[in-house]
N, C-alpha and C positions, 0 to 999 in steps of 0.2 A: 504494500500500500504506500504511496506517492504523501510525503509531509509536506505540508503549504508551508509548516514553520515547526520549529521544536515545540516552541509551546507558545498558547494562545493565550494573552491576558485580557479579560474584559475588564474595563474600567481604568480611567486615565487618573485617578488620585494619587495619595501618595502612597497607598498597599501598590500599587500597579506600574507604576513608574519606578517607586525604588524597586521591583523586583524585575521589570528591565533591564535597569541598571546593574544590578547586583548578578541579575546573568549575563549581562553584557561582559565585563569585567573575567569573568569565567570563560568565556569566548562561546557564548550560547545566543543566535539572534533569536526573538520575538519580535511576535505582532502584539502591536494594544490596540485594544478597538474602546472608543469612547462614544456613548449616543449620544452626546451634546456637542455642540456647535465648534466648542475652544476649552480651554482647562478653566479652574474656579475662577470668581471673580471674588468669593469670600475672605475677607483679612483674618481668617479665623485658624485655629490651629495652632497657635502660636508658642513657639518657644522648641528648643530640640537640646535636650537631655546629652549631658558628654558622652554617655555608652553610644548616644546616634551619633553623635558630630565621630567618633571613634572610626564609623562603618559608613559614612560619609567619607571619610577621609582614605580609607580604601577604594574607595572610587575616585579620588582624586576631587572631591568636592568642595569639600568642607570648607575651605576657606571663600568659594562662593557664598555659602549659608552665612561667615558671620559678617561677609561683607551687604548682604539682602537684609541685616537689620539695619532701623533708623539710628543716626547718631542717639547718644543719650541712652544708651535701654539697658543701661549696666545693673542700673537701680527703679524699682517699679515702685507705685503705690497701690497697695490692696484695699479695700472699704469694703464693710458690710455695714449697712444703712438702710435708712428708708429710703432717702434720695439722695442722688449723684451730691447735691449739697446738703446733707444732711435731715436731719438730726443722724450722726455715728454711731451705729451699735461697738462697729470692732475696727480698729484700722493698725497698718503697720506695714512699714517700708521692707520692699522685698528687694534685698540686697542676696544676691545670688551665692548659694551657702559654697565654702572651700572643700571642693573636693579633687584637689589636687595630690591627695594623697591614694583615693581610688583609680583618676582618671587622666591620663595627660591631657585628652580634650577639653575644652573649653565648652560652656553653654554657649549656644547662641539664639537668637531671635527673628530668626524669617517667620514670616506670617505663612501660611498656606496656600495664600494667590503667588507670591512669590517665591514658593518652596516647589511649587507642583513646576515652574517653569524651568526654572535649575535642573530640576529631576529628568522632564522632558526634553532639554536642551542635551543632557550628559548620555539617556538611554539614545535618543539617535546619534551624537556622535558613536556610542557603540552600536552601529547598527540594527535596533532595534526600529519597526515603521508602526510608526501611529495614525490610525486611521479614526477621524471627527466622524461625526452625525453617522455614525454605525453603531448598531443594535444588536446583540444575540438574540435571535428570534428563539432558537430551538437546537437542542443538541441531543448527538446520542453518541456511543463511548463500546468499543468491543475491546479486547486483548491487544488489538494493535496501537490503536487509537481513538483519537475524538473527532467525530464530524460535525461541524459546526454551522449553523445556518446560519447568515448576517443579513440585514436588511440595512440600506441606506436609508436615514431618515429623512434624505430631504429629496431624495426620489424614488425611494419605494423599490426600487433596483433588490435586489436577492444574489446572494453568491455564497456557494460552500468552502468551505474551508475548512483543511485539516489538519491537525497538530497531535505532538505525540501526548501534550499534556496542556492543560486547559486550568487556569490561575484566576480563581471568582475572584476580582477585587469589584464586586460592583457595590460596593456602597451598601447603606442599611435600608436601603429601598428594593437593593438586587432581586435578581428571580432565581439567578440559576444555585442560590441553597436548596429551596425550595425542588427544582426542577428536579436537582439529586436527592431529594426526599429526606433531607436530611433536617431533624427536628431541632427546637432551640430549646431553651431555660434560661431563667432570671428573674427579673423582680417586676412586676406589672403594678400600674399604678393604677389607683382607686377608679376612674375613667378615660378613655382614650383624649387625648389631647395633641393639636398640632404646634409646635413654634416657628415662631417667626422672626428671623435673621433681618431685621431693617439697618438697613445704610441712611445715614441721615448725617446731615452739617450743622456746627452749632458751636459757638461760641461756648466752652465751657472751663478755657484755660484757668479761671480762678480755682475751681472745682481739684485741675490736680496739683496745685499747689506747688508748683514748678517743678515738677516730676515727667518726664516724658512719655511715661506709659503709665495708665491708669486702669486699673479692673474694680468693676464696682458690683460687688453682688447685693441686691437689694429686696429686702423686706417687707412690702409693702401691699396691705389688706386693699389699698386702690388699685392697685395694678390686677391686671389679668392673672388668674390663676396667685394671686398673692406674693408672684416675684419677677424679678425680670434680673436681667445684666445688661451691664453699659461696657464697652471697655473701646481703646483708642484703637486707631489704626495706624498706618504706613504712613499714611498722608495727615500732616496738621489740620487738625477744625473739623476731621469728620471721625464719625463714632460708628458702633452695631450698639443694637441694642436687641437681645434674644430674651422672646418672651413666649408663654406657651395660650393657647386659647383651645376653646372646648370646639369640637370637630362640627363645622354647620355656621359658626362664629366668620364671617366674612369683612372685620373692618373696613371703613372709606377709608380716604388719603386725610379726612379731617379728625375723624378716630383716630389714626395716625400720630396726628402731631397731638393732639391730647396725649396720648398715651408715653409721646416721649417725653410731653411737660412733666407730668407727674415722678416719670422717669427721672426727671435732670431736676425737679422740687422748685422748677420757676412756671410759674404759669404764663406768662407772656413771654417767654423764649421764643428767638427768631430761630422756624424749625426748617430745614429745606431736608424734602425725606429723596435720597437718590435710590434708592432700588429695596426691597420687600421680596424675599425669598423665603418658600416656607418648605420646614421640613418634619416629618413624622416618623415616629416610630410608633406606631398602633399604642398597644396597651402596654410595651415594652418603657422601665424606665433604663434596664439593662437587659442584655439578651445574648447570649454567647450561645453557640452552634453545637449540640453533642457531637459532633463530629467533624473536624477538617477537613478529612478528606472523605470520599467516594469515589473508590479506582481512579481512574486518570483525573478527574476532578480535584483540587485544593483552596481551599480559604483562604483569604487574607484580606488583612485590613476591617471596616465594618462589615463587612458580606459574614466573618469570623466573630467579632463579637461588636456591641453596643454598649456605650455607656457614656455616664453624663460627662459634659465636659472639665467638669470641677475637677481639679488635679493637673490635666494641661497633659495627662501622658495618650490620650487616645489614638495622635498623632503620630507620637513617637512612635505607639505598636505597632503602628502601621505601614511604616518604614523599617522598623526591625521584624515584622514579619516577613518582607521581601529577604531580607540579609539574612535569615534565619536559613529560607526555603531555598534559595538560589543555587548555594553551592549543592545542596541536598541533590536538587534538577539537574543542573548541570556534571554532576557522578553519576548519575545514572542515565543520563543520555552518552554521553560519553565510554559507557559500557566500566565504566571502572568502578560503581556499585551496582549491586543486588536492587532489586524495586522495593525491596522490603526495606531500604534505608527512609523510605518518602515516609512509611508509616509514622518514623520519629517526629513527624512534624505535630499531625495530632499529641501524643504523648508526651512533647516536652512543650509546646506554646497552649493549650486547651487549661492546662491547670494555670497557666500563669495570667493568662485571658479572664479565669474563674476570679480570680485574686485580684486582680487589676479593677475589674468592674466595681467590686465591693469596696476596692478605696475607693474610688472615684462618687460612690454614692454614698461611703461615708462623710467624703469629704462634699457632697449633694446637702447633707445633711447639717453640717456643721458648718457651712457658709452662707446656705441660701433657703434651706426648706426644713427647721427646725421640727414643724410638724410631721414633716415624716419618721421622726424616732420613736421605734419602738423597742429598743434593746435587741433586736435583730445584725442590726447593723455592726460590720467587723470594728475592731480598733486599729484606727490610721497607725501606720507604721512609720516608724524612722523615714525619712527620705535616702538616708543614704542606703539602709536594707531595702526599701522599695525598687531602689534603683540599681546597687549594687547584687543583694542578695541572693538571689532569684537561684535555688537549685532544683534542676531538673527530676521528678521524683523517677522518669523513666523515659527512654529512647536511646540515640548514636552513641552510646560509649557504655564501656565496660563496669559495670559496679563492681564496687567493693566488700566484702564481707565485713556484717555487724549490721546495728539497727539503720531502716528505713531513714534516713537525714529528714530533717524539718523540712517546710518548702522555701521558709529562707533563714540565712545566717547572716552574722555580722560580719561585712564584708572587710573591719578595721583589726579584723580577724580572722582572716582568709582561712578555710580547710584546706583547701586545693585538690578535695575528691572529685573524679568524675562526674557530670554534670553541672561543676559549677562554673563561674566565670573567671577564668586564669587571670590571676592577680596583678593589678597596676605591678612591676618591679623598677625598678629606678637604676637603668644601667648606661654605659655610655662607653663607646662606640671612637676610639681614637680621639679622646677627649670630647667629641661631641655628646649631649644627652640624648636618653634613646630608651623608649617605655618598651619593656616586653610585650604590650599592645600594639606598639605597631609593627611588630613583629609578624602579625596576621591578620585574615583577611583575604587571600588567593590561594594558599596554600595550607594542609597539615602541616605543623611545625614539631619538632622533639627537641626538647629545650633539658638539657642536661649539663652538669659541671665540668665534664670532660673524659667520664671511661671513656677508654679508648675503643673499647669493645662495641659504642653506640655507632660509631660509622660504619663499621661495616656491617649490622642489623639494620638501619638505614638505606645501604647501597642494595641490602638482600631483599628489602621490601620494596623498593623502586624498582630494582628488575624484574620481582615476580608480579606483581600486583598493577604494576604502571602507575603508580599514585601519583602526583603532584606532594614531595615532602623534604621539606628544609631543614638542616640541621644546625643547631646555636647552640654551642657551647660560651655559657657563665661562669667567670672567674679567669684564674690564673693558666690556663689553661687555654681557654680560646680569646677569641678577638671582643666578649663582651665584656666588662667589667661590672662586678657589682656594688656600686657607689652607697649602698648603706649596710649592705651586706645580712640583705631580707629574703634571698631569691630562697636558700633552703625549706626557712621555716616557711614563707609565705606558698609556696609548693609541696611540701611534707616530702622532700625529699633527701637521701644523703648525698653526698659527694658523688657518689657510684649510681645513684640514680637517675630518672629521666621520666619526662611527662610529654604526654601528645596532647598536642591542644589542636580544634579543628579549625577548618578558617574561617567559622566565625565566632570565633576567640572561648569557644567553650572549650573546658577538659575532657576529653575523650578515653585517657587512660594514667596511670601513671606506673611505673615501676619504683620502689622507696630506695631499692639496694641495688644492685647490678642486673640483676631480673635472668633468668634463663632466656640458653639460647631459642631464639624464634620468638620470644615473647612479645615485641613488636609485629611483626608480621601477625601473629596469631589475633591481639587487639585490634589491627588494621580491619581483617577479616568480620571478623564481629561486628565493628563501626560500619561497616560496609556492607553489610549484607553478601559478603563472598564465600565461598566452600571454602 
């Protein structure tokens, strides 16, 4: 059977673009089909977490991303309120907390209209082709591959298309979860309600109190549904303000501007409203897919899970969903994994998808909808464990004997067992500095002190295996140094040991002491799905 593309991605956001991207880099082309006209025009999404800018930067990005935020956004103002001016329940300047001890990357602040375009700009220089105003009408999927039906939307035009593997990034509005029959779970809210994303101008510079970025989550029994948010955009003088209404509810343009007076606490505010986009998720206030995959079928981004925006990581997943799956697709087209490696996709992002919603809605909770507590809800975690922490309870890599690991640890206290995330180490590179992180990202890597014994385990599992796998010796011994002299403990290994981490920077194995011969290769297989 004839492949139109390795794999077909629907939906041009940022699940679908960085997973473009992230196969592009692999040397994998895709098609993206998007059924709208051009990429968002929403300033929304904002902020990318140092683990993203990490895997942005293996794509050669990253320093796009922090050049696409506004001067000034080092430091933000947060408000919970009734209105943009007050009266203040909660307020307090969000100065972006140090984690240069987890992360060599930096945060940065592109908004989503200018994240998706970066994204789109980098997946076609890798050869990835995006195709606008196309639709997945309908698909069906045998042993070999996926056939896919596409309609052009803006002439009705039809043409099949086939791919070995098919990447749902379509949004929380998509079909094709559905299509694969595949069920959801979450939290459903008391009745359906839609929000609405308004673009609107307005003089409210006092309000942030010369802070360049302002988020205002607010309280108020006048608003719609009892809350809304305001927060700044790209451009000075113009705002969003997301608010939700009961389904049937169809505001004028004068409804409108009431509704952002109330919003911003002036009633004679000059409102100029530039665009009204509405968005639904039925009864869902969180909604995660029991399943990501369905044979040649994969999740990513909202098509995968839903949840409120409060926290600012919805985003993020959905770019590290890409980076996650990418190298996965690309081994197993490539013929150098087993198809059983794609399973790990469900198994190690579905729990963390589980996790991620229930901050997001505690943190729903404790910013903007007090009423919705009912001692149900998780307790918000550490940001650096939220962000750091994250271990795999199961997939690509080999465990360890002894109990079950939590689903997260403190990362200011690395285990460095399999499934977790290979430790920030602080090495450097003929006097230059040089994080063990950017050590990966295209490649497995085995990162050991220097047996001698590990090159040629190395050289025996690139010949048999054909893997893509680099080898870094730490210390006196090879060409890295370790300038605090953390790599052992922060790895749990000796001298004589060695750890594979995959490329995308997760642990995949480790040996503690010299390990028997084949030991490598034998982990390789496993991670791989190979005999």
């Amino acid at each position: 059977m004839r492949d139109d593309t390795p794999v077909l991605i629907v939906g041009a956001g940022l699940a679908g673009l960085s997973t473009a991207v992230f196969l592009g880099i692999h040397g994998v082309p895709s098609v993206v089909v998007e059924r709208h006209a051009g990429l968002s025009t929403q300033p929304k999404a904002r902020g990318q977490m140092p683990a993203t800018m990490e895997a942005l930067a293996s794509a050669g990005i990253a320093e796009r991303f922090t050049d696409a935020a506004p001067p000034g956004r080092d430091r933000s103002i947060i408000v919970i309120a009734e209105t943009v001016s007050g009266p203040v329940l909660k307020d307090f300047l969000l100065e972006m907390p140090d984690f240069s001890g987890l992360s060599p990357a930096p945060f940065a602040a592109a908004s989503q209209e200018r994240a998706e375009r970066i994204l789109a700009d980098r997946a076609a220089e890798l050869a990835a082709d995006i195709m606008f105003s196309t639709e997945l009408v309908s698909f069906r999927q045998d042993d070999e591959a996926v056939i896919a039906e596409l309609r052009d939307t803006a002439t009705g035009d039809r043409q099949t298309m086939t791919a070995r593997y098919l990447v749902a990034a379509d949004g929380h509005k998509g079909t094709i979860r559905d299509m694969a029959a595949i069920p959801v779970h979450g939290r459903r809210s008391s009745r359906p309600e839609r929000t609405m994303f308004l673009q609107f101008e307005a003089d409210l510079e006092v309000a942030l109190r010369g802070e360049a970025f302002g988020l205002f989550y607010l309280q108020n029994p006048a608003l719609p549904a009892r809350a809304a948010t305001v927060v700044t955009t790209d451009h000075p003088g113009r705002y969003v303000l997301a608010t939700r209404f009961e389904p049937g509810d169809a505001p004028d343009a004068e409804r409108l501007v009431d509704v952002v007076r109330i919003a911003c606490g002036v009633p004679d505010l000059s409102v100029k409203i530039l665009e009204a986009a509405w968005s639904s998720s039925g009864e869902h206030v969180t909604r995660v897919a029991d399943a990501f995959q369905a044979g040649r079928v994969l999740l990513a981004g909202d098509a995968a899970h839903l949840m409120p925006p409060t926290g600012g990581q919805g985003g993020n997943a959905a770019v590290m969903d890409g980076y996650h799956l990418a190298w996965k697709l690309a081994a197993v087209l490539s013929g150098t994994a087993g198809a059983g490696l794609l399973a790990s996709h469900d198994a190690e992002r579905r729990p963390y998808a589980d996790a991620l919603a229930e901050q997001q809605y505690a943190n729903l909770i404790q910013r903007q909808s007090p009423h919705l507590r009912d001692g149900t809800e998780a307790e918000i975690l550490d940001p650096a464990v939220g962000l750091f922490g994250y271990v795999c309870p199961s997939g690509a890599f080999v465990p360890e004997d002894g109990e079950q690991p939590p689903l997260f640890e403190n990362p200011v206290t690395p285990s460095g067992r399999p499934g977790s995330r290979a430790p920030h180490v602080r090495l450097a590179r003929g006097g230059a500095p040089v994080s063990t992180r950017d050590l990966f990202g295209t490649a497995f890597v085995l990162l050991t002190a220097g047996g001698p014994h590990w090159t040629g385990a190395v050289e025996q599992a690139v010949r048999r295996l054909g893997v893509a796998l680099d080898l870094h010796v730490v210390g006196a011994a090879g060409g890295l140094a370790d300038v605090d002299g953390l790599f052992h403990a922060a790895y749990g290994i000796t001298e004589a040991g060695a750890v594979l981490v995959r490329p995308d920077g997760i642990i995949a194995w480790r040996s503690r002491d010299a390990g028997a011969p084949g030991s490598l290769e034998r982990a390789l297989r496993h991670v791989l799905d190979r005999p």
